[in-house]
SERO-4910 file (N, C-alpha, C, O; in steps of 0.05 Angstrom, whole numbers):
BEGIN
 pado doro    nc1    nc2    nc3   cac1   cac2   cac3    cc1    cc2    cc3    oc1    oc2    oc3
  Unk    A     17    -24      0      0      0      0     18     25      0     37     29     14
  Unk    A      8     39    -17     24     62    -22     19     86      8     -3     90     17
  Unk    A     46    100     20     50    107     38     56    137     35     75    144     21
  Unk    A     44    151     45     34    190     41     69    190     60     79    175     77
  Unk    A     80    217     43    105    228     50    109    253     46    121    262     26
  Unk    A     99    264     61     92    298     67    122    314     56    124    335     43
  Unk    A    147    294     68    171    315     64    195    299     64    211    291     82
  Unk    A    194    296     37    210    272     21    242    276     29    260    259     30
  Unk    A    243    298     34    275    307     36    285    303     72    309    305     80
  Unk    A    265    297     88    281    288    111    293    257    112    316    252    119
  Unk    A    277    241    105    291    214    101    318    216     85    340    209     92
  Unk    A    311    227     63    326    227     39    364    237     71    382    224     81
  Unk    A    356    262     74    373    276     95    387    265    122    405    277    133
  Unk    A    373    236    132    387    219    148    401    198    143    405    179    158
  Unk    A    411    202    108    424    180     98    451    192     88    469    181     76
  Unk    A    450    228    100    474    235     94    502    230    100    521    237     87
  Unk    A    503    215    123    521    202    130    533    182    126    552    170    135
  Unk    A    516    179    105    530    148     82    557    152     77    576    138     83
  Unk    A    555    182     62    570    194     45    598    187     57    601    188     81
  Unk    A    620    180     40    644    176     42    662    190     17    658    214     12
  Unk    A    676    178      6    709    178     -7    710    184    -36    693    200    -43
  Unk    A    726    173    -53    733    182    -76    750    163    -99    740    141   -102
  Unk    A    766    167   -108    766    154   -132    796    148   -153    803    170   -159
  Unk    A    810    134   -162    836    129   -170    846    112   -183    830     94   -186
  Unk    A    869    106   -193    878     82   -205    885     60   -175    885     65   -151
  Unk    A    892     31   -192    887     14   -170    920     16   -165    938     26   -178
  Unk    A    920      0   -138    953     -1   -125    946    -35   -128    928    -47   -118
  Unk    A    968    -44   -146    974    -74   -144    997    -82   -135   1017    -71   -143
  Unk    A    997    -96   -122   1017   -116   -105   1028   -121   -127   1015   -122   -148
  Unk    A   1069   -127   -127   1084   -139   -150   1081   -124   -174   1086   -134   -196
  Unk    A   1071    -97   -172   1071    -69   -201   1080    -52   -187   1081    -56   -162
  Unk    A   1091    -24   -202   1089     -9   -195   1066      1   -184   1044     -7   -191
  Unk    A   1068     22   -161   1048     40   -157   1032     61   -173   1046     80   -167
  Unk    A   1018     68   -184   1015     92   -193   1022    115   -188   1019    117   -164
  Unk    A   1032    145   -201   1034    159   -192   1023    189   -186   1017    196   -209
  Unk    A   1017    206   -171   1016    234   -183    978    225   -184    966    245   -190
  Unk    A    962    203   -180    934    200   -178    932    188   -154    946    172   -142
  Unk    A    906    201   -148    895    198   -121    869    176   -122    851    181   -137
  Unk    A    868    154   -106    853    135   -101    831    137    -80    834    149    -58
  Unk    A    811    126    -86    786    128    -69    787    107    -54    791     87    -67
  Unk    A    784    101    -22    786     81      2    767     94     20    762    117     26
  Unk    A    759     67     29    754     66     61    765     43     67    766     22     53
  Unk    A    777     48     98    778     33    123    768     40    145    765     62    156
  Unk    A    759     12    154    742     12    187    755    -16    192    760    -35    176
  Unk    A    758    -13    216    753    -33    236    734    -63    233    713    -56    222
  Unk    A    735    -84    237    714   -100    231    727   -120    205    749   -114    196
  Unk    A    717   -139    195    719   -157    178    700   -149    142    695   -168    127
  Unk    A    694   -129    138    678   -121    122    673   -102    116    670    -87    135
  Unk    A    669    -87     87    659    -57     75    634    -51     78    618    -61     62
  Unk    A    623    -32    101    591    -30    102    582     -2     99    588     13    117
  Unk    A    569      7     79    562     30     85    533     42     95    512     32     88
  Unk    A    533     63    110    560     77    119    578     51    144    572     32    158
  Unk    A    599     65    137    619     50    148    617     40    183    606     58    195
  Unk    A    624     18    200    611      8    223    635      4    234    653     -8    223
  Unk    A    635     16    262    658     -2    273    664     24    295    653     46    294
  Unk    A    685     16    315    701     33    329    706     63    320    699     85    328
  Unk    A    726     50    294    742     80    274    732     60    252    727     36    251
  Unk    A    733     84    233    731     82    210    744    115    190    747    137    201
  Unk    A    751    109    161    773    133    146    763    124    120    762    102    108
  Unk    A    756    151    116    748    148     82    759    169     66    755    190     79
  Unk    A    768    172     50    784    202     38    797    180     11    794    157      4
  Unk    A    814    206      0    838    201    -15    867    201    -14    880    220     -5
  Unk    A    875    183    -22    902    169    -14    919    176    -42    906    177    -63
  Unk    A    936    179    -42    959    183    -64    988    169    -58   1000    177    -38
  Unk    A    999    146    -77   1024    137    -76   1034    148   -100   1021    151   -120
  Unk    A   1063    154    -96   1082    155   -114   1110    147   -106   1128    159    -95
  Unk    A   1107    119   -117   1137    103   -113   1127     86    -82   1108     71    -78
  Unk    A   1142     93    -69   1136     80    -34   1127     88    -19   1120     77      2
  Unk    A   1122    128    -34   1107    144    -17   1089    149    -16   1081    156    -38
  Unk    A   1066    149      6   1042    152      9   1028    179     17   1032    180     41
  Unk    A   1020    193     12   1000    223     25    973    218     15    966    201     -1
  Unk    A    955    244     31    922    237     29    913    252     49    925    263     67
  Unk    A    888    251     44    868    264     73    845    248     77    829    244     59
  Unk    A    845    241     92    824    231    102    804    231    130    812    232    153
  Unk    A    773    229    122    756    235    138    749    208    157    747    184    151
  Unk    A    746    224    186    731    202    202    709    207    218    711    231    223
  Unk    A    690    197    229    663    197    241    678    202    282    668    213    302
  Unk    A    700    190    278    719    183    317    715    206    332    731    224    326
  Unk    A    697    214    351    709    239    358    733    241    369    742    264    367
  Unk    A    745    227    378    777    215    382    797    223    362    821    219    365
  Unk    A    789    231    347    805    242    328    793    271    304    772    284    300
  Unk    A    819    271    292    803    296    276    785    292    252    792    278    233
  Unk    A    759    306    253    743    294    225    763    289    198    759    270    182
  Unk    A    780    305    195    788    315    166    822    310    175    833    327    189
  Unk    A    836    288    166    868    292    176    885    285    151    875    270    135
  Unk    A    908    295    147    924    299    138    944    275    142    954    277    164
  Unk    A    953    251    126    969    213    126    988    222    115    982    239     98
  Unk    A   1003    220    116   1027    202    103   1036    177    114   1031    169    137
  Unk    A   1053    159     91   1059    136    101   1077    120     76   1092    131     60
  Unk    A   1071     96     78   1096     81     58   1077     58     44   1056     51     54
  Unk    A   1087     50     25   1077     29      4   1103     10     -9   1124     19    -18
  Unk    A   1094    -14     -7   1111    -28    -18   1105    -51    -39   1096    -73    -33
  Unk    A   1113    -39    -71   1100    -49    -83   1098    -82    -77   1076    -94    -76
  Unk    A   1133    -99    -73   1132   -125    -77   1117   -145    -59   1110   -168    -62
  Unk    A   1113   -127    -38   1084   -139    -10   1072   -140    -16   1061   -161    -22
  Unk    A   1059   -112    -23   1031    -97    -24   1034    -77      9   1018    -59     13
  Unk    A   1045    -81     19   1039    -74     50   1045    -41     46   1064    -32     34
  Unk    A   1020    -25     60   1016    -15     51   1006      5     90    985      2    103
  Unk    A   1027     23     98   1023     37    135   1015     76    128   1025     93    112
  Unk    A   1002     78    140    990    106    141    994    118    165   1001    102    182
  Unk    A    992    141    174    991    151    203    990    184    200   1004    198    185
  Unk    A    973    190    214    963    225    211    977    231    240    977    254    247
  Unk    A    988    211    257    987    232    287    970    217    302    980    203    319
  Unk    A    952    218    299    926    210    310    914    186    305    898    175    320
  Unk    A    922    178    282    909    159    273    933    135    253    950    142    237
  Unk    A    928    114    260    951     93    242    927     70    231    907     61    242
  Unk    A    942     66    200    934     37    192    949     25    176    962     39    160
  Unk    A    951    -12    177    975    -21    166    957    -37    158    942    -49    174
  Unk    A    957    -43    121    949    -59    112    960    -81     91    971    -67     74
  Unk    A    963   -108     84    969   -110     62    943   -116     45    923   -128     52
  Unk    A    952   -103     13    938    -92     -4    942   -124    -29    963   -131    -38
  Unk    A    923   -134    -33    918   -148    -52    916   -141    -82    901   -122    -86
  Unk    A    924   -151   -101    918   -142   -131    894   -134   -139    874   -148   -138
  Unk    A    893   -111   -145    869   -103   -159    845    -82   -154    828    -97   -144
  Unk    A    836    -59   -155    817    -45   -147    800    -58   -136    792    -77   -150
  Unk    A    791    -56   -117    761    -66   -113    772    -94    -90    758   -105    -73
  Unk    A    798    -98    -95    804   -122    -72    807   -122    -43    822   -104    -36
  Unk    A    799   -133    -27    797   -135      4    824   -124     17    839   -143     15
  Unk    A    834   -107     27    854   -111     38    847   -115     70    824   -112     79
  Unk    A    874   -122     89    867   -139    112    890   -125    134    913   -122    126
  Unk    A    884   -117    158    909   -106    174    897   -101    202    881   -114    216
  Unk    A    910    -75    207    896    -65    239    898    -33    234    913    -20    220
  Unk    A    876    -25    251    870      3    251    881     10    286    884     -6    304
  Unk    A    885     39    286    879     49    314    881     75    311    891     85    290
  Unk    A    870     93    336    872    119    339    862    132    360    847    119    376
  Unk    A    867    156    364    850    168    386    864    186    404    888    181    405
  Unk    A    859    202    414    878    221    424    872    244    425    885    257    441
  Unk    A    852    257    407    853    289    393    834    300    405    838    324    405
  Unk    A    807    292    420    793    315    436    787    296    464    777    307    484
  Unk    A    793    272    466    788    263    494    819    241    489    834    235    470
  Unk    A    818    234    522    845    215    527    838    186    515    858    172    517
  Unk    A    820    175    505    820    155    495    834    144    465    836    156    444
  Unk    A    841    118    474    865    106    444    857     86    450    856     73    471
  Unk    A    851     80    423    843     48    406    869     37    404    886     51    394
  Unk    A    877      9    413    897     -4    401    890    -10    377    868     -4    367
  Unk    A    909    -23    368    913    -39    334    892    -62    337    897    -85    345
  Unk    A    860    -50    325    841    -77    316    846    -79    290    855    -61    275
  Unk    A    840   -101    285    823   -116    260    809   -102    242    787    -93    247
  Unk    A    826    -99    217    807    -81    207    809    -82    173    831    -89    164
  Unk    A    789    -77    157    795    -76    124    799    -44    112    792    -22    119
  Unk    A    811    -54     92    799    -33     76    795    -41     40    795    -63     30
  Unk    A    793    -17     26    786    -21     -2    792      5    -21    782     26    -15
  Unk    A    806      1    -41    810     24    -58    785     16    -75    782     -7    -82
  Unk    A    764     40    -82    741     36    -94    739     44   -130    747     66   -138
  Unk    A    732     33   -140    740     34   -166    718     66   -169    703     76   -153
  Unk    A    728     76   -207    708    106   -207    694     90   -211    696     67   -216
  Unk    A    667    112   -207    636    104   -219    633    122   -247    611    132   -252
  Unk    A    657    127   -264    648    142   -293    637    116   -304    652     97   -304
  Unk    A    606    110   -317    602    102   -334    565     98   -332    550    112   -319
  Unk    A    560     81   -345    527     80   -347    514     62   -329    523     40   -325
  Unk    A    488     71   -314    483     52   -290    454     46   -303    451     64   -320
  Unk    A    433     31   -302    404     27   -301    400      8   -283    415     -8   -271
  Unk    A    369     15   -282    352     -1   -258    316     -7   -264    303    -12   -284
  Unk    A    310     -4   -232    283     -6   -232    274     12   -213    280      2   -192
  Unk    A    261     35   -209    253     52   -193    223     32   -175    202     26   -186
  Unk    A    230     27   -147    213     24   -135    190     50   -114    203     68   -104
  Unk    A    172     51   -111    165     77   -101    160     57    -74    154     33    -70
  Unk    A    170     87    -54    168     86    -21    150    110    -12    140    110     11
  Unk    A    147    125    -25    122    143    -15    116    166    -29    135    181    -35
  Unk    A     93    171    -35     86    200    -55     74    214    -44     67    205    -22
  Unk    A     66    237    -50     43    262    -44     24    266    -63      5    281    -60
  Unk    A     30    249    -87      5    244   -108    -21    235   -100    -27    218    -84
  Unk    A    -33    248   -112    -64    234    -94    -71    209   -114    -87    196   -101
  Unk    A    -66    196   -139    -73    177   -149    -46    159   -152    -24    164   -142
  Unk    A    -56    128   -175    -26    118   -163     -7    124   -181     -8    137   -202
  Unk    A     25    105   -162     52    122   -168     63    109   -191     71     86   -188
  Unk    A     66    122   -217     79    125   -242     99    103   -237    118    115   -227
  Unk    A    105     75   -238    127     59   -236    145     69   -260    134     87   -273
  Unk    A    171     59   -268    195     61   -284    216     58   -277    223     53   -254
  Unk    A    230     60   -299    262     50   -296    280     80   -292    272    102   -299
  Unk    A    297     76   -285    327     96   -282    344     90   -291    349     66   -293
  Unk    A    361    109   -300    386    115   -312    409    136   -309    407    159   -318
  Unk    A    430    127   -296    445    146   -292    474    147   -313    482    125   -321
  Unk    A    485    166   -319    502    165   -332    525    186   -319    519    209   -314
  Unk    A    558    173   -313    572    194   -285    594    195   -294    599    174   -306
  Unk    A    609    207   -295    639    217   -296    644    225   -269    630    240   -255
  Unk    A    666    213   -262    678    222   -231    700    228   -237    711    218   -256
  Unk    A    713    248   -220    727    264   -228    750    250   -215    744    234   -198
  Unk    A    784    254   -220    810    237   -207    816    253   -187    830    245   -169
  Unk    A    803    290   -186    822    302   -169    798    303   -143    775    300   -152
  Unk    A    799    306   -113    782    299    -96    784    330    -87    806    341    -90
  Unk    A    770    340    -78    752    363    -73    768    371    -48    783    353    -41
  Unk    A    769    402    -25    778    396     -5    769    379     13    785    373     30
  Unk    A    743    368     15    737    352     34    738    323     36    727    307     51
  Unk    A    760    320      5    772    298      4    746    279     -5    741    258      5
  Unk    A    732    290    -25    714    272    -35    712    278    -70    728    296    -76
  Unk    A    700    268    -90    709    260   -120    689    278   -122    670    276   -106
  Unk    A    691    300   -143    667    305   -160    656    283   -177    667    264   -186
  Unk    A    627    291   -181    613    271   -198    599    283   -226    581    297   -218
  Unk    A    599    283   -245    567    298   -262    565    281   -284    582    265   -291
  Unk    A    538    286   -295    529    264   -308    498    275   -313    491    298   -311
  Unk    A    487    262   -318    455    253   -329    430    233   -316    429    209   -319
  Unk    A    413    249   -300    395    222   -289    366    221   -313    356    241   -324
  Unk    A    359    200   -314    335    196   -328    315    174   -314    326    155   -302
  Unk    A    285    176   -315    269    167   -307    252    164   -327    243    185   -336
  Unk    A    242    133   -342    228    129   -364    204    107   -352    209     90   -335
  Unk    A    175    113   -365    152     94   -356    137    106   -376    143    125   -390
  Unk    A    109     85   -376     94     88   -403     80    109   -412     71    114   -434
  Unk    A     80    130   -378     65    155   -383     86    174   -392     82    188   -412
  Unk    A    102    175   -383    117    200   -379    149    200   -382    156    176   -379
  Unk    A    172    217   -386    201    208   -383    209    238   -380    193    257   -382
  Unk    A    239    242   -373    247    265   -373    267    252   -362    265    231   -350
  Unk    A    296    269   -369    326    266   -358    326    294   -351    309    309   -361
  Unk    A    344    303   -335    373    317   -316    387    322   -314    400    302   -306
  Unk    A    402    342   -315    439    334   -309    435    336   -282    415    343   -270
  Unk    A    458    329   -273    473    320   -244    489    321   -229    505    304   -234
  Unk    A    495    334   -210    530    340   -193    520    329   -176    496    326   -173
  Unk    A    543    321   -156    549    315   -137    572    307   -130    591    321   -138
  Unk    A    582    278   -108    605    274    -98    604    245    -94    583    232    -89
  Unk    A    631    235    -97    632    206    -75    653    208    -61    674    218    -68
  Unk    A    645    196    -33    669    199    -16    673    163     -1    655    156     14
  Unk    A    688    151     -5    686    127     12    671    104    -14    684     98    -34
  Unk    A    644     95    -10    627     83    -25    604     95    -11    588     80      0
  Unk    A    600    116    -10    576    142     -5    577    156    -25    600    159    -34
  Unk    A    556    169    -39    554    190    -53    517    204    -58    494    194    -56
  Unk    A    526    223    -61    498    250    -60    499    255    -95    518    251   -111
  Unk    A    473    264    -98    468    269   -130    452    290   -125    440    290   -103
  Unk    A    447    313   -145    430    330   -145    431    346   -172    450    349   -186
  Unk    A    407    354   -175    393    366   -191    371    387   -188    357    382   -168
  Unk    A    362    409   -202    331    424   -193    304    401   -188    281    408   -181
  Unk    A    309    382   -193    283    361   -192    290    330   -175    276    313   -166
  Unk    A    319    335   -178    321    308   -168    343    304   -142    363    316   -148
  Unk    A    347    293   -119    363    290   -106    369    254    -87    356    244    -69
  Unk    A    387    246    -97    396    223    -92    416    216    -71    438    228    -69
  Unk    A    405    189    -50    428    193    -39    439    153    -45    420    141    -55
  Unk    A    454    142    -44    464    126    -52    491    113    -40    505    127    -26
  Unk    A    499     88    -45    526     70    -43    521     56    -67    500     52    -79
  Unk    A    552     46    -74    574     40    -95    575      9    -81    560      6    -62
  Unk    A    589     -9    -89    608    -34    -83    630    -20    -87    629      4    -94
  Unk    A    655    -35    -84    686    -31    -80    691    -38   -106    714    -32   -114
  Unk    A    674    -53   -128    685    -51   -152    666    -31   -182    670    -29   -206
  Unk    A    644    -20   -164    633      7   -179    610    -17   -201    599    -11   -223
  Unk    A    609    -36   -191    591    -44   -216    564    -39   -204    548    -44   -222
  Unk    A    549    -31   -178    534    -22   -170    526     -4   -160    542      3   -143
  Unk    A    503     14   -162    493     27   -144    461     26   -137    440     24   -149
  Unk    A    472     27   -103    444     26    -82    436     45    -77    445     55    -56
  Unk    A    415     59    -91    405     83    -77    381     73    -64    362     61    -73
  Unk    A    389     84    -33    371     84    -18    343    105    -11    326    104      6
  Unk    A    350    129    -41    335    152    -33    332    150    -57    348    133    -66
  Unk    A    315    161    -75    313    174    -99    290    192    -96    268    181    -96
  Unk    A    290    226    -94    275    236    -82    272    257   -112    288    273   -122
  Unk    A    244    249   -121    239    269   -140    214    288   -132    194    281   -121
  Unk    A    222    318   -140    201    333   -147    209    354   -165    228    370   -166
  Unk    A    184    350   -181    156    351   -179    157    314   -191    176    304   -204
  Unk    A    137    302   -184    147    277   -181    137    274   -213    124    291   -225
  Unk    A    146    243   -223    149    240   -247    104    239   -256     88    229   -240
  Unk    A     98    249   -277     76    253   -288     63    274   -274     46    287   -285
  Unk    A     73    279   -248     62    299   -231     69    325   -235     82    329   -255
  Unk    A     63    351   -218     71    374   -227     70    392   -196     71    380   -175
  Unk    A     69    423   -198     67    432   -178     92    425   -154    115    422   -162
  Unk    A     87    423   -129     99    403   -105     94    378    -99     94    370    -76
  Unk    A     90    364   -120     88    341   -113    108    328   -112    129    335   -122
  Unk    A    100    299    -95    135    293    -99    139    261    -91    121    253    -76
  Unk    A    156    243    -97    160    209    -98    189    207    -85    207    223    -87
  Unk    A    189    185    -72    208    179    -62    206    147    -75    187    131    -72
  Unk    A    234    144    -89    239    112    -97    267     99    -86    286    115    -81
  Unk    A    269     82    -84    291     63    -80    299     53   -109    286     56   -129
  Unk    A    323     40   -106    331     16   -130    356     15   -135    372     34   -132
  Unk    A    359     -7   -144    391    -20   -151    412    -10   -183    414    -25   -202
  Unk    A    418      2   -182    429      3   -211    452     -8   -218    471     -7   -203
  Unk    A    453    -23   -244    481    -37   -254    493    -30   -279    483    -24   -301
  Unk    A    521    -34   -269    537    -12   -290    520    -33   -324    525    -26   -347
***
């Protein structure tokens, strides 16, 4: 049964915290590093990539190697530390092993072949607005592949302000992400959203960001909030918040979910 949603943009607005990281060539074990490009990661604590990210600590930003050397900024949720910090550290291509440290915060991982691959180590931090410090847990991380390319789906509806029923259809997004990460250490995004069904269609262009495997989309009609996988062949938007909603006009307005694949 279709479910009345007076004000599509607060749900849509408690999923802002999805939002994470950004975007780069991959670091393989036994290659060179890449250089002079900046890669999109998160690490947390825990056995797994969840977004938004779960655990103790968790760091999502952009990382840059060139040769053995590592720099980056990266964001964390810790109040134990600083939202926004400043890594350096070391990389080694013939390991993969792969140590960071802001001051405040350390992680040592080794890095498996390939974008999108699991890496495995220990996190810790803490120190910067209270006396508390995490030892070295258990923790992953993941260089996240871009999301430049073409996504479709199936728009499910979660609640309208339409007084009759809600226009089903498909979506389409189309994204270029950008290599250089923004100051807040997250990727520009732009691109094209489209929404097609038997009544009605209309596309968008689109900015936004990804930071981590979080990202925000927006438009005058449309605002998305969403997660990636670690290898970009998906996206989960958990929001898809249109108005004036699709066939509709005035303030009206739909909220959909759905899966899109590259």
């Amino acid at each position: 049964m279709r479910r009345e949603i007076p004000h599509l943009v607060q749900p849509a607005c408690c999923l802002a915290a999805c939002l994470l990281l950004l975007a780069g060539c991959g670091v393989q074990s036994g290659s060179s590093a890449s250089t002079a490009t900046y890669s999109n990661w998160q690490i947390q604590t825990g056995s797994s990539i969840t977004p938004p990210p779960e655990g103790a600590l968790y760091l999502y930003g952009a990382l840059r190697i060139q040769g053995s050397q590592v720099t980056g900024t990266l964001n964390s949720q810790m109040g134990c530390v600083p939202p926004l910090g400043t890594f350096t550290g070391t990389y080694d291509p013939s390991t993969g092993a792969l140590a960071i440290n802001s001051g405040y915060v350390q992680a040592a991982l080794t890095v498996p072949n390939g974008t999108g691959s699991l890496a495995k180590g220990t996190l810790a931090g803490g120190g910067y607005l209270c006396q508390t410090v995490m030892g070295p847990a258990p923790a992953v991380g993941v260089e996240i592949a871009s999301l430049t390319g073409s996504y479709s789906g199936t728009a499910t509806e979660e609640g309208s302000t339409l007084p009759g029923p809600i226009t089903p259809g498909s979506v389409g997004l189309s994204l270029t992400q950008s290599g250089i990460p923004d100051a807040s250490a997250a990727f520009p995004l732009t691109g094209t959203f489209s929404f097609t069904s038997p009544s009605c269609s209309f596309s968008t262009p689109v900015t936004g960001s990804i930071s981590g495997v979080g990202l925000k989309l927006i438009s005058n009609q449309v605002t998305i909030f969403a997660y990636t996988n670690p290898t970009a062949s998906q996206i989960n938007a958990s929001a898809i918040a249109i108005s004036p909603a699709p066939c509709g006009s005035g303030s009206s307005q739909t909220l959909y979910t759905g899966t899109l694949t590259l």
